[in-house]
DSSP file (Angstrom, degrees, kcal/mol; ACC not computed):
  #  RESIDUE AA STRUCTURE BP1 BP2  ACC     N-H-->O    O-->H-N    N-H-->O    O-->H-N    TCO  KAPPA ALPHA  PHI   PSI    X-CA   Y-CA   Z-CA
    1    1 A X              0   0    0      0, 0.0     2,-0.9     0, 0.0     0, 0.0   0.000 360.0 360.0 360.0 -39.5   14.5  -36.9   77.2
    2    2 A X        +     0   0    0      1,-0.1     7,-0.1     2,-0.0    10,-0.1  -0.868 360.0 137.6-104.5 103.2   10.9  -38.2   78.1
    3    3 A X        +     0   0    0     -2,-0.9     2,-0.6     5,-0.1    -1,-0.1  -0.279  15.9 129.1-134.4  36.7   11.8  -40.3   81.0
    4    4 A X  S >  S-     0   0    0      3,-0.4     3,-3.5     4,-0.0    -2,-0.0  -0.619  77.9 -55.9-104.7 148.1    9.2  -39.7   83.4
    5    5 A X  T 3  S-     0   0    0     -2,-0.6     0, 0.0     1,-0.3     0, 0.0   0.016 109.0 -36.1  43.8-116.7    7.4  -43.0   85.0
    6    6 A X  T 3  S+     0   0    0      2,-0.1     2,-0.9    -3,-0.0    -1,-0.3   0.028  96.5 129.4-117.2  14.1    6.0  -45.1   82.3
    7    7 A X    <   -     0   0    0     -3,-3.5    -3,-0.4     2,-0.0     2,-0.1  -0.562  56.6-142.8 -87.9 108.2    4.9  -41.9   79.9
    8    8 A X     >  -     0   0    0     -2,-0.9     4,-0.8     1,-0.1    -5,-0.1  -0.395  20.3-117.3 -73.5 157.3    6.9  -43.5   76.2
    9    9 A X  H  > S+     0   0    0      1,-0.2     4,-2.6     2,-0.2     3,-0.2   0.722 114.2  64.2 -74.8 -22.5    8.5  -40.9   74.0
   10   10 A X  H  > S+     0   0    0      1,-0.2     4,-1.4     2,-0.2    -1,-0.2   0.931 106.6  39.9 -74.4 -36.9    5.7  -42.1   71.2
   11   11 A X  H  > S+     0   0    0      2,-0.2     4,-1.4     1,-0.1    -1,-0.2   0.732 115.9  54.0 -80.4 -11.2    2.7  -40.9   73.3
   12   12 A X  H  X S+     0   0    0     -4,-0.8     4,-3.6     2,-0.2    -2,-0.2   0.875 109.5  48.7 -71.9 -67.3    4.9  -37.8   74.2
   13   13 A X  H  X S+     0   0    0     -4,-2.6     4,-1.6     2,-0.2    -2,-0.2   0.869 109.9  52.7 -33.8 -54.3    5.4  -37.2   70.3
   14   14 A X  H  X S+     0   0    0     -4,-1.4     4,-2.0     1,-0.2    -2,-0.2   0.937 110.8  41.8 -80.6 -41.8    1.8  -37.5   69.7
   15   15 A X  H  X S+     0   0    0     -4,-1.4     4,-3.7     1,-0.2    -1,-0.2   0.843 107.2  62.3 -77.1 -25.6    0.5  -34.9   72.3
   16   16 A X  H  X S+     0   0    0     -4,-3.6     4,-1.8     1,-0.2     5,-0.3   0.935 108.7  50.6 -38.6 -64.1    3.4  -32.5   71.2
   17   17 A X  H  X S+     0   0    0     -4,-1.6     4,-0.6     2,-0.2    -2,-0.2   0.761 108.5  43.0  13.4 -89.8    1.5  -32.8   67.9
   18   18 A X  H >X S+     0   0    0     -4,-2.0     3,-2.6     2,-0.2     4,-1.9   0.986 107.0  60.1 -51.6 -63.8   -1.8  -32.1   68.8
   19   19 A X  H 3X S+     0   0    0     -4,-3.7     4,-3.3     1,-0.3    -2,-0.2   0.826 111.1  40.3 -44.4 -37.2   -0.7  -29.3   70.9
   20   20 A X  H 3X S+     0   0    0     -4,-1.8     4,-0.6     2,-0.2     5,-0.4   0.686 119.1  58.0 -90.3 -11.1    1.0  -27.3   67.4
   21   21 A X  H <X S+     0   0    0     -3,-2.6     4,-2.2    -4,-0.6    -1,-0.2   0.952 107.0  41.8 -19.9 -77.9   -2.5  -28.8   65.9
   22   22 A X  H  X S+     0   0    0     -4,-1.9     4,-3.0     1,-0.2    -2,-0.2   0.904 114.6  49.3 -35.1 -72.3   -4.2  -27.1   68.1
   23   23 A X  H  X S+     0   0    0     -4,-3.3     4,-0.8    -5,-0.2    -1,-0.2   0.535 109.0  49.7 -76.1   0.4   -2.2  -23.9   67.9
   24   24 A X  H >X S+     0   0    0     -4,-0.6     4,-2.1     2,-0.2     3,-0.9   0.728 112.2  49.7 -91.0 -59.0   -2.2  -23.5   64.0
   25   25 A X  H 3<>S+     0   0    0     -4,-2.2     5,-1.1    -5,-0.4    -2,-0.2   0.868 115.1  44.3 -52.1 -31.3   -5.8  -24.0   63.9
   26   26 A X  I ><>S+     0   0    0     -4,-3.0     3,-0.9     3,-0.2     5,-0.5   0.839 108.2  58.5 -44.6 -39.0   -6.0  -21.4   66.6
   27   27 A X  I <<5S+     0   0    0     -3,-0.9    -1,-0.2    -4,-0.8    -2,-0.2   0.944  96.3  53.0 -61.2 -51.0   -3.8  -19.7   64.8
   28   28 A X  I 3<5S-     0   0    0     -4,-2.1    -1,-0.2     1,-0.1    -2,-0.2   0.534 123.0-106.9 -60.0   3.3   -6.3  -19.5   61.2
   29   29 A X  I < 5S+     0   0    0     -3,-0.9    -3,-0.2    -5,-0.3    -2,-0.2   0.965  85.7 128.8  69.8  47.2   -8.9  -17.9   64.2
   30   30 A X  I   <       0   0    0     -5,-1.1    -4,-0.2     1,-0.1    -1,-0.1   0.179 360.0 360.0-103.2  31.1  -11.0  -20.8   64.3
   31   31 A X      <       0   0    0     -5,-0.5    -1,-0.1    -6,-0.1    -5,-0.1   0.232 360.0 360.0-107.6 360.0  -10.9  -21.3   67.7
């Protein structure tokens, strides 16, 4: 699915991650 260049499905995974990280802590209004 993550086939672009040289971007691996593990570093793909990680920022998918952060990003729902992100957006639950946004979510609890601490952003």
């Amino acid at each position: 699915m993550f086939g672009y260049g040289g971007f691996h499905s593990s570093s793909a995974v990680v920022l998918v991650l952060f990003i729902l990280l992100v957006i639950i802590v946004c979510g609890f209004g601490v952003c």
